[in-house]
TORZAFI-328062 format. One record per residue: x, y, z of N, C-alpha, C in turn. Coordinates in steps of 0.02 Angstrom, whole numbers, plus 50000, padded with zeros to 5 digits. Layout:
N
XYZXYZXYZ;...
***
This chain:
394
525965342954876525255341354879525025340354951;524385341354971524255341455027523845333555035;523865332255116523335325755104522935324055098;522385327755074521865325255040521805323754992;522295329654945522525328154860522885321454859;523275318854911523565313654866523045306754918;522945308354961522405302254984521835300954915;521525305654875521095305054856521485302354792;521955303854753522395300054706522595293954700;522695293354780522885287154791521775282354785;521665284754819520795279454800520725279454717;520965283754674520845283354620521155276354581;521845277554601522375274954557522645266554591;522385266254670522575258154671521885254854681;522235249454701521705242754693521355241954763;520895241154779520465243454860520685237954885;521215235254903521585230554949521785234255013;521835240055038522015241355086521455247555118;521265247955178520815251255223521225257655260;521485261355212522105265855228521795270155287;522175273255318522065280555354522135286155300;521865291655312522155297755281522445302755289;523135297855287523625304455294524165301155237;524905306755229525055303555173525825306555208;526185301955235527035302055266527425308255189;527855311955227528115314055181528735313355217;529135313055289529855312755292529605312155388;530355309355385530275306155467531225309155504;531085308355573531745310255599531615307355669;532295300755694531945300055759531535291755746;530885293755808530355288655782529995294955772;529865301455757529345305555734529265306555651;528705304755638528765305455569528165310855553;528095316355475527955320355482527495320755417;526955320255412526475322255360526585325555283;525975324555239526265331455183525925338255215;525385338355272525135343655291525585347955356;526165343855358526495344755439526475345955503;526045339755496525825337255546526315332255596;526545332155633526985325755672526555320455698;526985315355706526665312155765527145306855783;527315304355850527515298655857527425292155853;527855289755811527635282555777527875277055813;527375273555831527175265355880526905262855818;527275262655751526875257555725527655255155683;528185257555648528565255855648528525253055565;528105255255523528135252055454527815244655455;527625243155508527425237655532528055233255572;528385236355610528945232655643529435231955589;529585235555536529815237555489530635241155518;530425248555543530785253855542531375255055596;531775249455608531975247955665532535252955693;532935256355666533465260255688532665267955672;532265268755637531755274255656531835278255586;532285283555597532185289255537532605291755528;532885293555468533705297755437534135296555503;534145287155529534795285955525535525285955495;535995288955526536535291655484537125287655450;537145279455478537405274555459536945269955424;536345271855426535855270655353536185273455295;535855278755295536095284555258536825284155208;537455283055263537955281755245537975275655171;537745269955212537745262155193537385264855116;536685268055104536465269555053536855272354990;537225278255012537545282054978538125281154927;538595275154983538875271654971538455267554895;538205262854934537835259154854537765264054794;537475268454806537385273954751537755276054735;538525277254757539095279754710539565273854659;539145267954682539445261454658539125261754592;538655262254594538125263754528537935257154514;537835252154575537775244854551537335245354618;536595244054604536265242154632535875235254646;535895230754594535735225454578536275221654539;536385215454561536765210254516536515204754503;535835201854521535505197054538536115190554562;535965183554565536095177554614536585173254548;536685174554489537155172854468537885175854479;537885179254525538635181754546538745185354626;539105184954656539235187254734539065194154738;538715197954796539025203554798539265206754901;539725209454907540005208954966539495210755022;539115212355019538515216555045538125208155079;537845205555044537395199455040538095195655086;538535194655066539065190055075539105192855150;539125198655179539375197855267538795200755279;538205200155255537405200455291537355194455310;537495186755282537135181055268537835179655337;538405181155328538695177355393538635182655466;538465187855460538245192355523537665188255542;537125188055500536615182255508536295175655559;537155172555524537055165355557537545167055626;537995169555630538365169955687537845173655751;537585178255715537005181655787536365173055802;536165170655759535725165755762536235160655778;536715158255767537045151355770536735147455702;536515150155690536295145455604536815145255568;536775139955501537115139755448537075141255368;536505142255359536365144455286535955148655289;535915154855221535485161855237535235159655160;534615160055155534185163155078533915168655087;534115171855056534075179655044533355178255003;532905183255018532155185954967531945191454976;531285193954981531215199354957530665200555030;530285198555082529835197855095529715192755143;529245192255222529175188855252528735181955213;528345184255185527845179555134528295174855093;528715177455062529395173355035529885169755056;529985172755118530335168455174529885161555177;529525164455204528945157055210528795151655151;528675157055097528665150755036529475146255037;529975148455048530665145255052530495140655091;530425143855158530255138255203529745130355208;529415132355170528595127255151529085123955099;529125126855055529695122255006530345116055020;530645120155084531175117655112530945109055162;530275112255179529865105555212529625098855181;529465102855123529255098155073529705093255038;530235096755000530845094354991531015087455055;531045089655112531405084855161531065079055184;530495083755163529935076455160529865072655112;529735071755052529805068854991529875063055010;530715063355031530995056055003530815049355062;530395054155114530235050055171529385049055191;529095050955106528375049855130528155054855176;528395061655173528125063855219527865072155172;527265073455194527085080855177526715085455201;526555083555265525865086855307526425091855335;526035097355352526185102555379525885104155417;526015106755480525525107655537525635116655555;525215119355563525145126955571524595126655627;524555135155650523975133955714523525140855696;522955140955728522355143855720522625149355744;522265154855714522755163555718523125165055711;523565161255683524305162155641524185164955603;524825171555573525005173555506525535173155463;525435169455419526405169955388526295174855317;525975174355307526095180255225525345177455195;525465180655121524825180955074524975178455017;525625175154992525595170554928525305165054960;525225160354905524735152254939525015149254973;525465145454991525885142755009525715146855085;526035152555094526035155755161525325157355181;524765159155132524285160055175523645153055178;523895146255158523845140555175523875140555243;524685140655277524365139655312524525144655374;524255149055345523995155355397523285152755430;523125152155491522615147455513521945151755528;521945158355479521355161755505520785160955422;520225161755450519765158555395519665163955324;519755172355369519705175455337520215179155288;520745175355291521245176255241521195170455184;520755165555186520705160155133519905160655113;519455165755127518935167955098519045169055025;518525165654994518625166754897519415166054870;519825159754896520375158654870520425152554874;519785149454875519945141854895520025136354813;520185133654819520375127854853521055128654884;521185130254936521875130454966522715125454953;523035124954983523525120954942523415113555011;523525107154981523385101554993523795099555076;523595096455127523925092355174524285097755224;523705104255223523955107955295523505106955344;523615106855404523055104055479523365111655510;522915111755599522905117655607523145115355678;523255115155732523205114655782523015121155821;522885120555885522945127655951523365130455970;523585134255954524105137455981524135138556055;524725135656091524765135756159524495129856201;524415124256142523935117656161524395113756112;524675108556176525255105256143524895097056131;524255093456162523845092256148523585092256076;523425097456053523155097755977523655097355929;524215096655945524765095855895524935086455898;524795085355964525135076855951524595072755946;524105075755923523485074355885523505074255814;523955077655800523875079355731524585076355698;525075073755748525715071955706525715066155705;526075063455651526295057555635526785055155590;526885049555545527375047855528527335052855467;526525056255434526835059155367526765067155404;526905067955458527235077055460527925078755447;527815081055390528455084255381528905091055393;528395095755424528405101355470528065103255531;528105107755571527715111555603527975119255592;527575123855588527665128955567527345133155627;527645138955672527675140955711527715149355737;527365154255771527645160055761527925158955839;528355160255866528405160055940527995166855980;527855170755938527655177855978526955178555910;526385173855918525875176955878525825184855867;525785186955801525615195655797525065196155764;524805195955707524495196455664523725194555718;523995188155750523485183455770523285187055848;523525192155871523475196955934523715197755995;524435196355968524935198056006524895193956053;524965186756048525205180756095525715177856119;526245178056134526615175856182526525167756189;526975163056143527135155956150527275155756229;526905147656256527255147356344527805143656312;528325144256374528825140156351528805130556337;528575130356392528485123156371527935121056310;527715126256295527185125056205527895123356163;528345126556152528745127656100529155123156143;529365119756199529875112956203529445107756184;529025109956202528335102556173528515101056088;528395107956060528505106755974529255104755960;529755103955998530285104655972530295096955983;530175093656054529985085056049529575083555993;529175085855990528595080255928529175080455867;529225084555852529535087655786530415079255784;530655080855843531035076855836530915068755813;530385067055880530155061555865529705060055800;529705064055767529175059655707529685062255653;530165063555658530745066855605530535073855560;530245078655600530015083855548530475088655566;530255095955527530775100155549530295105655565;530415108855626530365114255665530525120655624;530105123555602530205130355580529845135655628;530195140455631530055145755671530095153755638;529305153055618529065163555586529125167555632;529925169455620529965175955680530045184055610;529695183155577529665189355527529415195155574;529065195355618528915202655656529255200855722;529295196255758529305194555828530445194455824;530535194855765531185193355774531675200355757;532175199455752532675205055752532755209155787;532755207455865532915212155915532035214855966;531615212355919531025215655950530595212356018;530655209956038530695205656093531205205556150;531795209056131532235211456177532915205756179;532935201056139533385197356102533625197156026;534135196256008534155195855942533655192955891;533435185655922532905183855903532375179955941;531885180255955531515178256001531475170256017;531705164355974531875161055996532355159156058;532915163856043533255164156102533075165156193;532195166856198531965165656260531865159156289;531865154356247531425149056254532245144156249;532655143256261533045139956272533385134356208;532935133556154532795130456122533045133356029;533205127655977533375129255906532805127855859;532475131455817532165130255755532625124455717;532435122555646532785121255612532855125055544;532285127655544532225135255493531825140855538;532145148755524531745150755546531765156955482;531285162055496531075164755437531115170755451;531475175055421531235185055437531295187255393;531015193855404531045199055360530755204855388;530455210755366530385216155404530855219655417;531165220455487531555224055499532455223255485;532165217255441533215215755431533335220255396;532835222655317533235226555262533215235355291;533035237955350533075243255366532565247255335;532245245055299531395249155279531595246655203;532255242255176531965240555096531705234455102;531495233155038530995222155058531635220855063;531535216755100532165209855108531725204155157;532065198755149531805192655185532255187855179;532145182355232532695177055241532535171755272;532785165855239532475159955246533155158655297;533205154855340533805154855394533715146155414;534235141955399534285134155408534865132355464;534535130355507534985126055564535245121255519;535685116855587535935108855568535355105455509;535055104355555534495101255527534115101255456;534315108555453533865108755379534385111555325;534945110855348535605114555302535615108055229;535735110855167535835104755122535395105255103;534575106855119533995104555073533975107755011;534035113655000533975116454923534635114554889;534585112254845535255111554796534995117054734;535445120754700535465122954642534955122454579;534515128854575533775126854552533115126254606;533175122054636532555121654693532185129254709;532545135254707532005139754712532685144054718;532215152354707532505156054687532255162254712;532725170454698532425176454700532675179654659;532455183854603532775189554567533135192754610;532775197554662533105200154688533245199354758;533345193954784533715192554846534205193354867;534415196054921535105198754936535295205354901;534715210654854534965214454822535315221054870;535775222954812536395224654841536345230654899;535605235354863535405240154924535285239255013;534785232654993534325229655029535005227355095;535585223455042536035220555100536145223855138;536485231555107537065235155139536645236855208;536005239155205535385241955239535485235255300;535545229855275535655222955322536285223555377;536805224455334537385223755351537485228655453;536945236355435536985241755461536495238655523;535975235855490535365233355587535735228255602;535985222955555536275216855591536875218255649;537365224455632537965226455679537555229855733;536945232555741536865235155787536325232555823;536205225855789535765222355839535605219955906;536445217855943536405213755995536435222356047;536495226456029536415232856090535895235256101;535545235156022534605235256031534355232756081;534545224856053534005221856100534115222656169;534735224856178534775223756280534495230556286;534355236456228533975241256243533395240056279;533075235956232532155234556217532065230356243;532595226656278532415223556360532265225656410;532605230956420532375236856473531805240156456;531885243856385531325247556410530605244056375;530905240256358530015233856343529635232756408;530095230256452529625229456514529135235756554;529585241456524529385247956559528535250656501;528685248756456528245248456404527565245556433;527755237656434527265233656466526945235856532;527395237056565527185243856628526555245756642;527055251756591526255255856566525685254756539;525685250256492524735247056455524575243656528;524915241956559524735236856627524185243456670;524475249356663524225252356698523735257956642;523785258956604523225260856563522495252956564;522785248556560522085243856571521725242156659;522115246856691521835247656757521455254056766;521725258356729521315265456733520825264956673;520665260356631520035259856611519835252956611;519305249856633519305243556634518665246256598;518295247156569517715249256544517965247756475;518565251356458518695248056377519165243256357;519605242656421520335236656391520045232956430;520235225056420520265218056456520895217556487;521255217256442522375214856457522685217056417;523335217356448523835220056421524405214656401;524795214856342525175207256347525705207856301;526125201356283526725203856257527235202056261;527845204956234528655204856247528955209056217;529335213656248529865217756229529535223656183;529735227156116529235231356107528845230556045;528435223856080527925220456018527215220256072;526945222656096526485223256138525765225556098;525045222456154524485222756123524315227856196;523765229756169522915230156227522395227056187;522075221756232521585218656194521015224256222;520485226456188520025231756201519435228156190;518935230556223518005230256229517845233356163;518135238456134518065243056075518225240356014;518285244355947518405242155890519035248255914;519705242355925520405246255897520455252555840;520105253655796520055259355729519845262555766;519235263355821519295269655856519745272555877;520035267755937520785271055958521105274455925;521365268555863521835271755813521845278955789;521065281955779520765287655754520835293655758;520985289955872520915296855925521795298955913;521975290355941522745291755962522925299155883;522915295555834523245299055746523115306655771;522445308155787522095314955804522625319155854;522715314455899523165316755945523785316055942;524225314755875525005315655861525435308655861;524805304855876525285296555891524915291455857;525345287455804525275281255771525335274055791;524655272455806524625263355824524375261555792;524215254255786523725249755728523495243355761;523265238755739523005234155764523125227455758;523025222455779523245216155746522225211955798;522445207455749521735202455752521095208255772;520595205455786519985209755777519865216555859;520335214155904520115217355955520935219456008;521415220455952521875220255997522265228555957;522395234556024522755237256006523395238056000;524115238655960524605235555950525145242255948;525695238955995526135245055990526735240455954;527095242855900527815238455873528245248055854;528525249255913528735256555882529595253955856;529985258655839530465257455828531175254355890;531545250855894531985248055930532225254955952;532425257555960532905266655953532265269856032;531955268256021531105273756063531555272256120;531345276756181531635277156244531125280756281;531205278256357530715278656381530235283056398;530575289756375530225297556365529875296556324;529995292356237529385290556202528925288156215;528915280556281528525279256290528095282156332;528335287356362527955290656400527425294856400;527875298356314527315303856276526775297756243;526885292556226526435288856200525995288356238;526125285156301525735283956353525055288156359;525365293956373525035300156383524645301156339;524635301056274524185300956209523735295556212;523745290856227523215284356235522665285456299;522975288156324522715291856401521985294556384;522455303356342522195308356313521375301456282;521625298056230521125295856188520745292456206;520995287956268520355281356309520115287856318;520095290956359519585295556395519125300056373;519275302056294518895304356264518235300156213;518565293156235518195287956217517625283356264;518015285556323517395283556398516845286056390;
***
């Protein structure tokens, strides 16, 4: 089918929750992925920071096949399976953590996590949760509580009870807001959703004091900002400093759902048996897919250390050769914005037109999250395509 036939199938047959483009992926190789009309283009968008080893990786591939000759794809959480079992300790040994909950989803991660807070608070009078303004953690209630933007809790209100918001990057508005009943702070270190912000360091030693002193626990949403994309295993690791939960998903299951609730010292012990759950967490595909980014994580990232900065580079110098439509360029590793004068969907429109996939995050920021694997010839052809498109947009 070509893409109009199935773009237009697709408006028929789902639910108008999403503001799609029209085109319709049919197979990828690389970070180039390739249309049903065959069309290419290079992808800076990454499944949403999703697609981290890129396309018909061959130790993907392998890991898959494998599962499929097992003919056991699922066992659900009443029984082990080896897959889950050296994902969950590859896991904690790259993090230094101690306990893994396997789910399905960054949004799920987070509900674990909100749960896990609550729980620890209970028995100490404590239940406030503190989140900050332009944050995103997911779209069940729980997570988009307290996602701190207004327009994700439009026509869903009454929201869930005893979340506050603070500023992000304003350590000030947080010891304003804590006290004896906080029982979390909830945190992205690398805002995305919210337009590609960059925690200062002393914001996040600031949260890690309050948090101590009033006995709460430090959770840290590294669901996009984590697994190598930042140019560390996990982006906490810039900041010198430990979560006591931190949360991912995205790019662990290799493009299947997966998600993971991840417990330091601190928060190890809170769920006992029952407290919460996933059908399919840790499922058996999803792991093996784990098992394959988790071994090849720590070489990534000293990849996408290098060439992140070279990345950053370049928007540095695309927002000098147009100051008419970008403001700044900003970031870490290869999770980078351009905040623009424009509506980003233009960009998006030209760049697609011209063979290359970006997207956007918050209302005015253009967003590159390409795959960990891209090298600096990609970013170059990218470059060059954004070029091509500001200018046809001047």
């Amino acid at each position: 089918m070509a893409n109009k036939d199935i773009v237009e199938l697709g408006k028929k047959n789902y639910m108008s929750n999403y503001s799609q483009f029209p085109i319709a992926i049919k197979s990828g190789k690389g970070i180039v992925l390739t249309d049903e009309d065959g069309k290419e283009y290079l992808d800076f968008v990454a499944g949403i920071a999703v697609n981290a080893l890129g396309y018909g990786n061959e130790d993907e591939k392998k890991a898959l096949f494998s599962v499929i000759e097992s003919g056991v794809f699922h066992t659900s959480n009443l029984y082990y399976n080896s897959h889950a079992v050296h994902a969950a300790a590859m896991l904690n040994e790259l993090a230094g953590s101690e306990e893994v909950f396997f789910c399905n989803s960054g949004a799920e991660a987070n509900e674990a996590a909100l749960k896990m807070a609550r729980k620890y608070g209970s028995a100490k009078g404590k239940s406030v949760i503190i989140s900050f303004q332009h944050s995103f953690h997911g779209r069940t209630y729980g997570a988009v509580t307290v996602t701190g933007q207004d327009k994700y809790h439009k026509g869903f209100a009454p929201m869930l009870p005893d979340v506050v918001y603070g500023e992000f990057n304003n350590l000030d508005s947080v010891k304003a807001l804590a006290d004896e009943h906080t029982a979390a702070i909830i945190v992205e270190p690398l805002q995305g959703e919210g337009g590609i912000i960059p925690a200062q360091p002393e914001f996040l030693t600031g949260l890690r004091k309050i948090a101590d002193e009033h006995d709460a626990l430090l959770i840290f949403d590294e669901v996009q900002c984590g697994l190598g994309r930042t140019g560390k295993p996990f982006c906490f690791q810039h900041y010198g400093i430990k979560p006591d939960i931190m949360t991912l998903a995205k790019a662990i299951g290799g493009g299947l759902p997966m998600g993971a609730a991840v417990a330091f010292t601190k928060a190890k012990g809170i769920f006992s048996p029952g407290d919460h759950a996933a059908t399919f967490g840790g499922n058996v595909a999803s792991s093996a897919l784990a098992e394959v980014v988790l071994s090849k994580l720590p070489e990534l990232s000293k990849s996408v250390e290098i060439n992140g900065e070279y990345l950053g580079k370049k928007l540095d110098e695309i927002v000098e050769k147009y100051p008419e439509l970008c403001i700044s360029a900003r970031g870490m590793g290869y999770m980078r914005g351009i905040e623009l004068k424009i509506n980003p969907r233009d960009v998006i429109s030209e760049c697609m037109k011209n063979g290359l996939l970006v997207c956007s995050a918050g209302y005015t920021v253009l967003r590159f999250i390409p795959p960990l694997i891209a090298t600096k010839e990609d970013i170059d052809k990218a470059i060059a395509i954004v070029d091509k498109s500001l200018a046809a947009l001047s």
